[in-house]
Structures are given as structure tokens and as C-alpha cells.
C-alpha positions in Angstrom: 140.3 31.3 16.6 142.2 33.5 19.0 145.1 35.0 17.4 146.0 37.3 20.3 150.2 37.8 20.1 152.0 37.8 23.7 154.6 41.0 23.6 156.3 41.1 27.1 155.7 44.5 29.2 158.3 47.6 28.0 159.6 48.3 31.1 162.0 51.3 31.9 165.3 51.3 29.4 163.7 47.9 28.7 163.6 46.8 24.4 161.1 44.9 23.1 159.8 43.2 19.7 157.1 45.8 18.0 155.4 45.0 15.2 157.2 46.2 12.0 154.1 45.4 9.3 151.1 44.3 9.4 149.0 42.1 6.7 145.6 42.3 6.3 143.9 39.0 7.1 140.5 39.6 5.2 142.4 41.6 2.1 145.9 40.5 2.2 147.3 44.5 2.0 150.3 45.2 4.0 151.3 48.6 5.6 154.5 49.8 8.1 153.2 50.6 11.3 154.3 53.9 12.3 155.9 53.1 15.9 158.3 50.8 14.0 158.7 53.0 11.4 159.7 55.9 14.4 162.2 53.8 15.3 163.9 52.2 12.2 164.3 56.3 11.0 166.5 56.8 13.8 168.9 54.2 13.1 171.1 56.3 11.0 174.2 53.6 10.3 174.2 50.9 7.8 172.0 47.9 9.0 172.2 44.0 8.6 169.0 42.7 8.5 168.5 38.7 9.9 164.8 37.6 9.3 163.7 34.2 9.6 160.7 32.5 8.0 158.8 29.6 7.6 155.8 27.1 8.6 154.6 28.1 12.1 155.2 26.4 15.5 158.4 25.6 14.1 161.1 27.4 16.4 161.5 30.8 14.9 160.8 33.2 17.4 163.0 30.9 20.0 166.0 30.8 17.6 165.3 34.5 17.1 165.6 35.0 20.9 168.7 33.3 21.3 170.3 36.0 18.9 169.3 38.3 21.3 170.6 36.8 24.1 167.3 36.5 25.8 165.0 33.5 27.2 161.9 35.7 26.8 161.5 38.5 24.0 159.7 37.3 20.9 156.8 35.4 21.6 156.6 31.4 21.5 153.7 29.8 20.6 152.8 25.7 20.3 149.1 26.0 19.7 147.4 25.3 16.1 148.0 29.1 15.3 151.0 31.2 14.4 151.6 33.1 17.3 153.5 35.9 15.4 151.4 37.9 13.1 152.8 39.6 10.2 156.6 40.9 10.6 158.2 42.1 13.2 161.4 43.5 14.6 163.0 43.6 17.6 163.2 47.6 18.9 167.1 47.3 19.6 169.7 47.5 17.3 172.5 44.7 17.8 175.7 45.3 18.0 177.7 41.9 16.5 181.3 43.2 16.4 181.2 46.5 14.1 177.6 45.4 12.3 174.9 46.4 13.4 171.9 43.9 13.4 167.9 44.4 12.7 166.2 41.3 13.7 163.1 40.4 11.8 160.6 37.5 12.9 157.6 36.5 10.9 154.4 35.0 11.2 154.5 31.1 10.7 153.4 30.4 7.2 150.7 27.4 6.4 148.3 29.0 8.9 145.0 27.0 7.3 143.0 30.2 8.3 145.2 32.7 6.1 144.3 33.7 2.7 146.7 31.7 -0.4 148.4 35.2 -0.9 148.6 36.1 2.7 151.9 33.6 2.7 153.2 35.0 -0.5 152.9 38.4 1.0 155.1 37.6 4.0 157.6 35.2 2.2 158.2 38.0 -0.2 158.6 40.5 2.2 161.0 38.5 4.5 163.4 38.4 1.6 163.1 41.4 0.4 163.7 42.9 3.3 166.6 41.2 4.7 170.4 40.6 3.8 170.5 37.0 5.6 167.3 35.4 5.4 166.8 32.4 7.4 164.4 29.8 6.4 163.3 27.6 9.8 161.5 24.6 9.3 161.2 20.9 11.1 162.4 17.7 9.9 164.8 16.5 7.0 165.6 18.6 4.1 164.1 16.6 1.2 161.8 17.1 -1.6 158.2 17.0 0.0 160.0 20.1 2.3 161.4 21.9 -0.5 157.7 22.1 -1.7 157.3 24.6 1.5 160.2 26.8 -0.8 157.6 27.2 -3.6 156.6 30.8 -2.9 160.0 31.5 -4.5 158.8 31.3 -7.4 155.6 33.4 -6.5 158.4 36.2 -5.6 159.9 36.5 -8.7 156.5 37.3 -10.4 155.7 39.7 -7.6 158.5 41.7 -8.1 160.2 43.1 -11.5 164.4 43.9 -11.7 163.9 47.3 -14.0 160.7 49.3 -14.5 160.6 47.5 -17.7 159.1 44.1 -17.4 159.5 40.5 -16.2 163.3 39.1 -16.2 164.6 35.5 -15.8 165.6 34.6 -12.1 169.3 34.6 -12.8 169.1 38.3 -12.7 167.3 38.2 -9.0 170.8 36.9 -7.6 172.3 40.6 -6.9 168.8 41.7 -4.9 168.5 38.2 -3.0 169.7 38.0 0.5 172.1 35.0 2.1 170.3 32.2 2.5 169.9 29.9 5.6 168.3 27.0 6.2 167.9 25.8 9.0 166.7 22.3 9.8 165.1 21.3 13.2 164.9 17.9 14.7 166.2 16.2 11.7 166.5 12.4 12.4 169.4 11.9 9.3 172.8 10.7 9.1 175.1 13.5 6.7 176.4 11.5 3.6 176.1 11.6 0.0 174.7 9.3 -2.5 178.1 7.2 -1.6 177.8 7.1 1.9 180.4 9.9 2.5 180.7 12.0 4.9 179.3 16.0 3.9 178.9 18.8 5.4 175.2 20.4 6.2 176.0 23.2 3.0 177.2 20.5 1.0 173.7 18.2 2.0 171.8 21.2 1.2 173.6 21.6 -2.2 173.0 17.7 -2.8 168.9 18.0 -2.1 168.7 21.2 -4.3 170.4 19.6 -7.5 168.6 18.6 -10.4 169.0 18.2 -14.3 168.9 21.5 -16.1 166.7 19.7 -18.8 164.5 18.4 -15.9 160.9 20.0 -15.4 158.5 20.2 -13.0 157.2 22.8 -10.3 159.8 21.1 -7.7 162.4 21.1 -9.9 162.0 25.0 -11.1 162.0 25.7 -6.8 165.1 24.4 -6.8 166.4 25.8 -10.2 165.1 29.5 -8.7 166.4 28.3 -5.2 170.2 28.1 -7.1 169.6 30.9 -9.3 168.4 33.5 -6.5 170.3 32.5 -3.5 173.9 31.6 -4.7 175.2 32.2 -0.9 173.2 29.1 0.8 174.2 27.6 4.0 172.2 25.1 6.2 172.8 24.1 10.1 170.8 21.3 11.5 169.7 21.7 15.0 168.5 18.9 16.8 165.6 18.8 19.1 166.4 20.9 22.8 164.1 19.0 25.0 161.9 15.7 25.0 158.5 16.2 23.2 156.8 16.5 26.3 158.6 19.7 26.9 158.3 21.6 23.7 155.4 23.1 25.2 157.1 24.5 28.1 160.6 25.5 26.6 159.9 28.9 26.9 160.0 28.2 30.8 162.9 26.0 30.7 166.3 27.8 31.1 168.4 27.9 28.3 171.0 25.9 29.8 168.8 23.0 30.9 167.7 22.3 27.0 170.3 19.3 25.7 173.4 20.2 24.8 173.9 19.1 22.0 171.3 21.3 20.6 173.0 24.3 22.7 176.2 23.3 20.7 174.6 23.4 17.1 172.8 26.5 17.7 175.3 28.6 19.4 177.4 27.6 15.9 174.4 28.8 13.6 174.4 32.3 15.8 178.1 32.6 15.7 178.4 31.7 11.8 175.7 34.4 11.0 176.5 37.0 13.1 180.0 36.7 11.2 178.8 36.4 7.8 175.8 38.5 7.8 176.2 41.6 5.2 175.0 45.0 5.5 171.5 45.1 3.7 172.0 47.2 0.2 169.8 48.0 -2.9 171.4 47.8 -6.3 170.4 50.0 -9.8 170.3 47.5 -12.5 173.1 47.9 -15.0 174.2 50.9 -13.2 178.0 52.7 -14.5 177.8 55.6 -12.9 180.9 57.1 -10.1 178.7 56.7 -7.2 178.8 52.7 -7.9 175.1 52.2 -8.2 174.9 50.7 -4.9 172.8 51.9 -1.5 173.7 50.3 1.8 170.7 50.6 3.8 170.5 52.4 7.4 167.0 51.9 9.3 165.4 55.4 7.1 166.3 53.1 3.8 165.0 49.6 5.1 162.1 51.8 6.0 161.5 53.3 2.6 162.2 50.1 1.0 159.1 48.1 3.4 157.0 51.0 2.4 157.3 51.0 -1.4 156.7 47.7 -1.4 154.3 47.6 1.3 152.6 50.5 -1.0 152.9 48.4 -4.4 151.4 45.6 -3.4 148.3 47.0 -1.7 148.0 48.9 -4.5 148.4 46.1 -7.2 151.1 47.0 -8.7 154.9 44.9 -8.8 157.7 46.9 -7.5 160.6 46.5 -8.9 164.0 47.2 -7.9 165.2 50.2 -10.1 162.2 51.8 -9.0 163.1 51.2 -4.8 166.6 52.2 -5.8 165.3 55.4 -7.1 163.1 56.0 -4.3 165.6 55.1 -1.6 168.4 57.4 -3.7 165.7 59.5 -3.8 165.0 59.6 -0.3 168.4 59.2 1.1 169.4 62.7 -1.4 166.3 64.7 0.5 168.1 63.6 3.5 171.1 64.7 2.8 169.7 67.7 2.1 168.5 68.5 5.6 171.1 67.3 6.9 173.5 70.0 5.0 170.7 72.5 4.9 170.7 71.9 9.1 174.1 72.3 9.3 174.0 75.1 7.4 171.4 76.4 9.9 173.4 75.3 12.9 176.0 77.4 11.6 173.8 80.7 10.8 172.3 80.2 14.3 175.4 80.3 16.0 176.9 83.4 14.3 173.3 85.1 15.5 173.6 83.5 19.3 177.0 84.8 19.1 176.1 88.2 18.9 177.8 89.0 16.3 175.9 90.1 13.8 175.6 92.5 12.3 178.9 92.1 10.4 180.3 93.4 7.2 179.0 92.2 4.1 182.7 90.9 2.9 182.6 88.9 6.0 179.3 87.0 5.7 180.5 85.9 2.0 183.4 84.9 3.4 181.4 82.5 6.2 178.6 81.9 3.3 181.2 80.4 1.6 182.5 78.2 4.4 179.3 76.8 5.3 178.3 75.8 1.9 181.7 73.5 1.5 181.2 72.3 4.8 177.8 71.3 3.9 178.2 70.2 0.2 180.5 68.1 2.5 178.4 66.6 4.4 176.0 66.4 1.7 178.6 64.0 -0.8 179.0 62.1 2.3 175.4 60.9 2.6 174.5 61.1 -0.9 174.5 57.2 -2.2 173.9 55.4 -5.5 173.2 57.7 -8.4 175.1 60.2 -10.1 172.0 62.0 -11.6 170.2 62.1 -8.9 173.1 63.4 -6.9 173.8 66.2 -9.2 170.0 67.1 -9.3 169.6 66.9 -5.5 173.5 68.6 -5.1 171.4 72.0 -7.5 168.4 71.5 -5.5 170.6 71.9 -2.2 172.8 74.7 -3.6 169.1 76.7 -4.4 167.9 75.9 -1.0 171.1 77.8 0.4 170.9 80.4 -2.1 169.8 81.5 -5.7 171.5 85.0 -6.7 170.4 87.7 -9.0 171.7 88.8 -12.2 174.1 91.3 -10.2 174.9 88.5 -7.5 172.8 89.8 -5.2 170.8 86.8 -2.6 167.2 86.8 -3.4 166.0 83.5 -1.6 167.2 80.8 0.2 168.8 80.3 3.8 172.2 82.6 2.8 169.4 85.3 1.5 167.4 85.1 5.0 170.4 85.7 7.1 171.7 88.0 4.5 168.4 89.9 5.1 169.0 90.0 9.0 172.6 90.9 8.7 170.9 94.2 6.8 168.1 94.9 9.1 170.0 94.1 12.2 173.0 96.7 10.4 170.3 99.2 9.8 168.8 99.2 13.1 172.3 99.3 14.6 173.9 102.2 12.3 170.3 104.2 12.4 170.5 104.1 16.6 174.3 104.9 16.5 173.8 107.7 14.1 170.6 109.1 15.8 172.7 109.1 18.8 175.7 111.2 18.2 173.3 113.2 16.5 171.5 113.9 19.7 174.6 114.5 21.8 175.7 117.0 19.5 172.3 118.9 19.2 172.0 118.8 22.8 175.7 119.8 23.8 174.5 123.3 21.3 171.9 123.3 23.2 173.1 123.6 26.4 175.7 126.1 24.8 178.4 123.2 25.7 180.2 124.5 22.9 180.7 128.4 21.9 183.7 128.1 19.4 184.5 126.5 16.0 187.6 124.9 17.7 185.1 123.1 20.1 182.7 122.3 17.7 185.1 120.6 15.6 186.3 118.5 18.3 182.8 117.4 19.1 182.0 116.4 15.9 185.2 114.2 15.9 184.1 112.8 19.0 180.7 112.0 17.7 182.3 110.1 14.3 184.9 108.3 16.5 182.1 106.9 18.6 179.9 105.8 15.6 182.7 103.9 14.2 183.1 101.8 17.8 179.4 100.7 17.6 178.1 100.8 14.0 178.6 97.5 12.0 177.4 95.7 9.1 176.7 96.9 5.1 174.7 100.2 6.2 177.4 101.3 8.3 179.0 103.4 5.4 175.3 104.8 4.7 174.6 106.3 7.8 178.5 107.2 8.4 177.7 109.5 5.5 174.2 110.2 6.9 175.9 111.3 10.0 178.7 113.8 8.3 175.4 115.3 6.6 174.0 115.5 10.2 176.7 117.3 11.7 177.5 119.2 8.2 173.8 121.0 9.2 174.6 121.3 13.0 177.9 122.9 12.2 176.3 125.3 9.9 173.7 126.3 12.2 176.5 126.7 14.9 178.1 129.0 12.7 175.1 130.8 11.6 174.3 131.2 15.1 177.6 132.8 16.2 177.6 135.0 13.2 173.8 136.5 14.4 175.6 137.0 17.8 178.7 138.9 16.0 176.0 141.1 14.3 173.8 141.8 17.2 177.3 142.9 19.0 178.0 144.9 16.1 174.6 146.5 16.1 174.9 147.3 19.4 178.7 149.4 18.5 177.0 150.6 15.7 173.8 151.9 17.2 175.9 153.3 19.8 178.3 154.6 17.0 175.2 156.1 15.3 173.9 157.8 18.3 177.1 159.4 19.2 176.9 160.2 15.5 173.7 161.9 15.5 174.6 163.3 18.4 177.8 165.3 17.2 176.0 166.1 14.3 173.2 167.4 16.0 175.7 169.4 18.2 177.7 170.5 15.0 174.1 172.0 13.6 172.9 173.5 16.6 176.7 175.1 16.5 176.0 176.2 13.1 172.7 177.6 13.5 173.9 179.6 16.6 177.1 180.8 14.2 174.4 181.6 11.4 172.5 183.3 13.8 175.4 185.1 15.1 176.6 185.9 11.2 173.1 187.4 10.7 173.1 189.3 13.6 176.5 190.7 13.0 175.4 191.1 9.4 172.6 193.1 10.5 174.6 195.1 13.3 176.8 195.8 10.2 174.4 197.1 7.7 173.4 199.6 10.7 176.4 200.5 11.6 177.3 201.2 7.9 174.0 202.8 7.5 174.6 205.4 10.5 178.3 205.9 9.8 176.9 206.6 6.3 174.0 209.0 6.8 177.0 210.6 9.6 178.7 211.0 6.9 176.8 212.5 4.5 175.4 214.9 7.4 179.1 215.7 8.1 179.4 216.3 4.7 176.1 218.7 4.1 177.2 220.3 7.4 180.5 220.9 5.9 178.8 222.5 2.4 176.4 224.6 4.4 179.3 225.8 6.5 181.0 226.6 3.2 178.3 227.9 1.7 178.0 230.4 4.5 181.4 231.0 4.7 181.4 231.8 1.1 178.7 234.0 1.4 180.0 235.7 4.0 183.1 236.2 2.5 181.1 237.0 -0.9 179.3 240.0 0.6 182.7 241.2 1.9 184.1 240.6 -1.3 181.1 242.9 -2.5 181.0 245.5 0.1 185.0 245.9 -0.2 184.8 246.3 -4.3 181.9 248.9 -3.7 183.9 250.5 -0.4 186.8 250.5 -3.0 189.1 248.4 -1.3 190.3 246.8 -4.4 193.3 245.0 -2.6 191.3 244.4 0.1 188.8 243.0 -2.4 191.4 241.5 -4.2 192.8 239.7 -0.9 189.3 238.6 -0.6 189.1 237.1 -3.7 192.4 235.2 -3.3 191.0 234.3 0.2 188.0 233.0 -1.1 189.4 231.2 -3.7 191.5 229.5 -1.3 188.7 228.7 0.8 186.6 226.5 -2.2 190.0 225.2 -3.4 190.1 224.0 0.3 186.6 222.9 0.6 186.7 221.1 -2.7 189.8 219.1 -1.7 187.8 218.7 2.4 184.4 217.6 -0.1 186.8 215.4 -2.5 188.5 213.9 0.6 185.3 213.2 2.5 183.8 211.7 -0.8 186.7 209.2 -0.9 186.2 208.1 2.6 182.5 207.6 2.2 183.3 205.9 -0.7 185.9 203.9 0.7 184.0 203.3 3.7 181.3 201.7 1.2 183.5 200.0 -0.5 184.1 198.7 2.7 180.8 198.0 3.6 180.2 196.2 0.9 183.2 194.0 1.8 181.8 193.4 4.7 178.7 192.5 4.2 179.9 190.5 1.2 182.1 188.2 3.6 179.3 188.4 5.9 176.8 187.0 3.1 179.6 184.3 2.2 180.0 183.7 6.2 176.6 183.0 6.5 175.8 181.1 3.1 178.6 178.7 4.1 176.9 178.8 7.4 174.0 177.8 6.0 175.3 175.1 3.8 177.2 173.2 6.6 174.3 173.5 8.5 171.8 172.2 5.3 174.8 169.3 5.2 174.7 169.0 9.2 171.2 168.5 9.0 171.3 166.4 6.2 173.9 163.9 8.1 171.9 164.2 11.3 168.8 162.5 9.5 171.0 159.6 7.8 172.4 159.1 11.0 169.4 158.6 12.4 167.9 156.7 9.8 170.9 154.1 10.1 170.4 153.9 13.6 166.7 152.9 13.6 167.8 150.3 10.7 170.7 149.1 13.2 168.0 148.9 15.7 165.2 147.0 13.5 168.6 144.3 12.7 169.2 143.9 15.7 
């Protein structure tokens, strides 16, 4: 048979029912279909969930419609098949009041070409899933119907409460949505056994009692009915057209169908959109502060189809401490991003801002910021379990960070931006640095700066610069690195100027030293012309001495010959007078010639004493002379002497210079 589903067109902004899961015909094995799964994991508030269920070509999908306020969204179908396959959902989110509604409609159960466990798979879905579940079905609600309600007891063997085995139904009653019955087209009069008047709740209570000693697989229906669903309501819709019609009612305008059926269903929309409660998973015997209790947003009604979706194509029964921990589970991881993303958010901003790099102080300071704001956001998602909250809170707080032994960040988001703030610092310090560097070597270079005073003030200059544009945990480094820098610069400035003080000074001093050599040269060439002069004289003086000497002693040989002579003269006078007998005049002679050598000898003694003083003399002389010219020669040895130092330093002042 032909079991093709009619969805209407999605046009532009337009909703539309998707298919939510899908069942296996030939095995039976669920699954989530992904586009519905894309869109329940956006839906991030707390969901009611409204599913109806029951025999196909019943009404569902048109009672489903009318919630939506549309003629024409999921499918109608009056043919021998169910025209809804599986579950599904309606893609909008419904606003009743301050709930928000998932819709769910189901295949039609009794389909004669499904498999037996094909209807078990989508009864026990369409409760589980839901916090209102309706259950549709045509004609009276009376024993041979409530044998349609069977599967009930097919649920509670499909699913467990704990991980730890099979419990008794009572314990179901905290997991089990509202339940609604709704009867169509029922030809009955409302009264009780004593012809009273009774409400449709109260008629539904009334057809669900039975003896608690009573046995029998209608009577343990209703028994799980009562134990499972303790919030039970039933509305009785009557039929909206003739039979002739039915066929054509999705056609029909709404306001054309009877209106007493209008009435009666508008009152089954308004109760349930009042009463319906926010879907929520429960931890068995939980007594923990987070209350043991999830409410569900479309991510949690999506991990709770898949579990069990999961379970049951897998073979296993799912239970509901295990698809609270999963959901808790789920929900935690969730959190997670969310206060790792804000966490990000709030990193990126500070780098968008330009602001980094900043001092290290300052980063803690935000670090620590962020991570309240987000272990805010975190305790404000987290649900149900305070174990798995404080794992999942440990697990967050390493994601941010995990410090060292000496509280230093070695991994997580605080360590990567950490890291940046560092490299983005050292980048910005090592180009600031480099560049005051620069300027100063350059400004030497271009001899911008010839004294200490200006060098100084350059240097100051240079410092007061880096501090305007270096930030962040390196900016002390290089400000050290930089005083080191201009520390070298300054000393080579100063080295510099002190080679240009010497090579002045070796210039004055080479000068200095030629001048030098020059006087002393001039004071030796003086010398040696006064030691010539000394010799000369010396030598005129030795001849002079010599002549006036050898004068002398001619003067005095002259002198003794003449006296000799005179003697002998007077001698043979003396003689010829004695022998002429002229003894006076002999005599006379005698006295004369005695008077004569008395007279010589005092002329010879006299002119000894002057040659001998005259030597004596001499000698003088030509002593001094000798001590003139040894002291002429001395200062000239010493001149000389001081003439070839000064030359010597000179060439060595030249060689320095």
C-alpha cells in the first residue's frame, strides 16, 4: 500500500510539521532525524510538550491543527492507512501565554500492516516524550476501548525507573505525563451508575475503576492507567460534520463544521493550553541542593528522544536515572560552552579593543572577572545534579585555566590569552626599545649631539618615549634592556670625546715637543759654538801664554847675557885697575860691581816672579778655560741628550695621535 505522507510546501517565513522520528517498518528501530533534531537544539527555553496518540483515521492530526490555529498543517488522512508516519512535530514553537508549546503528532496505531512492536514503539515514545499526552480515539469510553490502552503496560517493561531493574508502576507516576483522553463522536448521555449527572473526568474516572483484588489484562490497564497517570482528564467531542463529509473536512472551513463540536473543542484547546506543564526529567530518590529535577528546553527533549531512540534499537531498556544523567550530563557540557563562550566573548573583545598588550596585574584582574561572570552563567544553566555539577563546575574551571605549582597558566583559554598578552608585550616593548635605540645611535651619528649635557638629555628623551608606547609584563625587561642600550651608547660617546681631547692634546703636545726640540736644538748648537769659542780661546791662550812665556825667558837670557857682559866688562876693569894700581879705583869697581849683581839678582828675582806669576796665571786661565769648556761640554752632552727625548716623545705623540 501507498503510505506516501502529504507535508504542505515551506514557503518563505512559512512553519511546517517535519518529521521528528522515524520507525523502521521492516525492523521496528527508531532514530531522530537530524532536521528536527536542528531545530529542537535551538529552542533554548523550557518546553511543554502536547503529543497525541492513538488508532489512526481518528482525528489526531485535525485536533492537532486546531492548536495551531491552522485549517491545513499536519496532514489528514481517511483512507485504510495512517497517514502520519512515525512522530512528528510541528517546526514552530507556540507561544500559549508564557509556555512555550512543542506539538507532537503520531502515526495512527492498529495499522494491520505494521509490525506488533511497531505500536509499542510509538505509544512508548509518545509518552515519554511529552508532558500532556493526549490519547484520541472514536466512540464511547468503555472496556472493549480501554483494551486500545494496553500498550501501557508494554511501556512499563520497556522502560526501567533506576539502572537497577524492573519497579512496580506506582513508581512510573513522577515520569508519566498528563493524561487526556479525548473521546470523538461518542453517542452517550454523562451519568453514573445512578443516573447522575458527571462530569467527562469524573466518567473517565468511573470506566477506569475496578477492585484492587480483581485480575485480568483489562483490569491491570486500568490499575497501570491509575497508577501512571494520576492527572487524567477527558473531553468528549462530538462529530464536526455529517459522515458524508469526514472525507472532505480538511476542505471545509473551520467555521462551517457544527458548532457544537466547535464549542467542545475550543474548551479541550483552552483547558490544555492552561494546564499543560513544562516537560521535566526526574533522578529517582534524588536529595541533593540542585532538586534532582531537569526541566527540558528543545537540546533536552532532544537528548531524551535520542537515548531512547538509541536504547531501543539497540535492545536495551532505558531507564530514567540513566536519561537524567545523560540529559544532566548534556545540559553541564552545555553550560560549559556557554561560560567557556562567554569567557571567549570576553577575551575577544579585550583583543578587538586594542588593548592588549596590558600589564600582567591587569589581566588577573579581568581573568578574574570573566571567570565569576561565567561560573555565573554556568550555575545558571547547570540543572539536576549536584555531582555532576561540581564535576562539570572543575571541568569548566580547567578549560579556563589549570596553574602551575608557582601559579603560573600553563593551559587553558586564560593561558592562551595569557600567552598573547606576552608575545603581543614582547613584540611591542622589543620595537619600542629597538627604536629609541636607533634614534639615539643615529642622532651620534649625525654628531646631533657633542656634549655630555646633550647626551643626557637624549637619553631622557629616548626613556620617556619608551614608557608612552611600551606595555604589558616585558615592558620592565626591555626598559632595563634599553638603559643597558644607552649605558653602551653613552660610553662610546664619552670614549669618543675623550679620543678627540687626546688627539687635541697631541696636537699641543706635538707642537709643544717640536718647539721643544727646537729650543733645545738651538740651546746645543749655542753651546757647541760657546765650546768652540772656549777652545779657541783656550788655544789663543795657551799661545799667548806660550809666546809671553818664551818672551820672557828671552827677556830674561837677554837680561843675563847683558849682565854677563857687563860684568865682564866691568871684571876686566876691575883687573886692569888692580894691575894699573888703581886700588880705589879698583876698589870703586868692586863696589860698583857688586852693586851691579846685587841689582841684577833682584832685576833676575823680580823677573822670575813675574814669569812665575804670569804662569800661575796661565794656569788659572787655562784651568777656568778647561772648567768653561767641560761645563760646555756637559750642557751640551745634556742639550743633546734632551734634544733626542724630545724628539722621541714627539714621534710617540705623533704615532698616538
Amino acid at each position: 500500500m501507498d503510505h506516501n505522507t502529504h507535508v504542505p510546501s515551506k514557503g518563505p517565513g512559512l512553519f511546517q510539521p517535519i518529521q521528528f522520528i522515524t520507525i523502521s517498518k521492516q525492523t521496528g528501530l527508531p532514530r531522530v532525524e537530524q532536521e528536527a533534531r536542528a531545530i529542537l537544539e535551538k529552542f533554548g527555553d523550557d518546553l511543554c510538550v502536547i503529543c497525541i496518540a492513538g488508532p489512526y483515521r481518528n482525528g489526531k492530526s485535525f485536533l492537532m491543527n486546531r492548536f495551531i490555529g491552522r485549517q491545513k498543517a499536519f496532514s489528514l488522512g481517511y483512507t485504510v492507512q495512517a497517514e502520519t508516519e512515525g512522530i512528528w512535530m510541528w517546526s514552530e514553537v507556540l507561544q500559549f501565554g508564557d509556555k512555550n508549546v512543542l506539538l507532537l503528532d503520531t502515526e495512527g496505531l492498529g495499522d494491520p500492516d505494521k509490525k506488533v512492536n511497531y505500536d509499542i514503539r510509538i505509544f512508548t515514545l509518545s509518552v515519554l516524550l511529552s508532558s500532556t499526552f493526549m490519547f484520541n480515539k472514536i466512540g464511547v469510553i468503555e472496556e472493549r476501548n480501554i483494551a486500545d490502552l494496553e500498550l501501557i503496560l508494554d511501556i512499563t517493561k520497556m522502560i526501567h525507573v533506576s539502572n537497577q531493574g524492573e519497579e512496580s508502576g506506582d513508581k512510573f507516576v513522577e515520569y508519566f505525563p498528563d493524561f487526556v483522553w479525548v473521546a470523538r463522536d461518542p453517542f452517550l448521555t454523562l451519568v453514573d451508575k445512578k443516573g447522575q449527572p458527571i462530569t467527562a473526568d469524573q466518567y473517565l474516572d468511573l470506566v477506569l475503576s475496578v477492585s484492587e483484588t480483581k485480575k485480568g489484562k483489562l483490569d491491570d490497564t486500568k490499575k497501570m492507567i491509575r497508577k501512571c497517570f494520576q492527572r487524567r482528564r477527558c473531553f468528549c467531542l462530538p462529530r464536526p460534520v455529517e459522515d458524508e463529509y469526514l472525507i472532505e473536512i480538511d476542505n471545509q472551513p473551520y467555521e462551517s463544521l457544527k458548532a457544537n463540536f466547535r464549542l467542545k473543542c475550543e474548551e479541550l484547546i483552552n483547558s490544555i493550553r492552561l494546564s499543560c506543564r513544562v516537560m521535566k526529567i526526574k533522578k529517582p530518590s534524588s536529595t541533593d541542593s540542585l532538586g534532582g529535577v531537569i526541566t527540558l528546553n528543545g537540546r533536552g527533549i532532544v537528548d531524551l528522544a535520542a537515548y531512547y531512540c538509541e536504547a531501543f534499537a539497540s535492545d536495551r531498556i532505558p531507564d530514567f536515572e540513566t536519561s537524567f544523567e545523560i540529559i544532566c550530563r548534556n545540559e553541564s557540557a552545555r553550560a560549559i560552552n556557554a561560560a567557556l563562550d562567554l569567557y571567549s566573548q570576553a577575551m575577544d573583545q579585550l583583543q578587538a579593543s586594542g588593548r592588549i598588550p596590558i600589564e600582567a596585574d591587569q589581566l588577573y584582574d579581568l581573568h578574574e572577572e570573566w571567570l565569576v561572570r561565567s561560573l555565573e552563567t554556568f550555575a545558571k544553566l547547570i540543572k539536576g545534579d549536584e555531582k555532576i555539577f561540581v564535576e562539570f563546575q572543575d571541568k569548566l574551571l580547567s578549560e579556563i585555566v589549570v596553574f602551575s605549582a608557582d601559579k603560573q597558566p600553563i593551559s587553558g583559554l586564560f593561558f592562551n590569552i595569557f600567552t598573547r598578552n606576552r608575545i603581543a608585550s614582547f613584540q611591542l616593548c622589543q620595537e619600542a626599545c629597538q627604536e629609541q635605540v636607533d634614534h639615539v645611535i643615529a642622532a651620534m651619528q649625525k654628531d646631533q649631539v657633542t656634549t655630555g649635557d646633550e647626551f643626557l638629555q637624549l637619553a631622557g628623551e629616548a626613556i620617556e618615549h619608551f614608557r608612552e608606547k611600551a606595555r604589558g609584563p616585558h615592558r620592565a625587561e626591555f626598559y632595563d634592556k634599553l638603559n643597558k642600550e644607552i649605558n653602551v651608547q653613552q660610553n662610546l660617546f664619552f670614549q669618543k670625546h675623550k679620543i678627540d681631547e687626546l688627539e687635541q692634546q697631541n696636537i699641543q703636545m706635538q707642537e709643544s715637543f717640536n718647539i721643544a726640540v727646537a729650543n733645545t736644538e738651538k740651546v746645543h748648537a749655542e753651546l757647541m759654538e760657546q765650546q768652540k769659542q772656549v777652545e779657541a780661546e783656550r788655544i789663543a791662550n795657551e799661545e799667548r801664554i806660550k809666546l809671553v812665556t818664551e818672551q820672557n825667558q828671552k827677556n830674561i837670557e837677554a837680561v843675563q847675557q847683558h849682565y854677563k857682559e857687563t860684568m865682564k866688562t866691568m871684571e876686566q876693569e876691575w883687573k886692569n885697575k888692580l894691575e894699573n894700581g888703581m886700588a880705589s879705583a879698583a876698589q870703586e869697581q868692586q863696589r860698583m860691581m857688586d852693586a851691579l849683581e846685587k841689582s841684577h839678582q833682584n832685576r833676575f828675582a823680580e823677573m822670575q816672579q813675574a814669569n812665575k806669576a804670569f804662569a800661575e796665571q796661565s794656569e788659572r786661565s787655562i784651568a777656568n778655560l778647561a772648567g768653561q769648556l767641560q761645563a760646555a761640554n756637559e750642557q751640551a752632552r745634556r742639550a743633546e741628550a734632551a734634544a733626542a727625548e724630545a724628539r722621541a716623545a714627539a714621534a710617540n705623540a705623533g704615532r698616538r695621535g
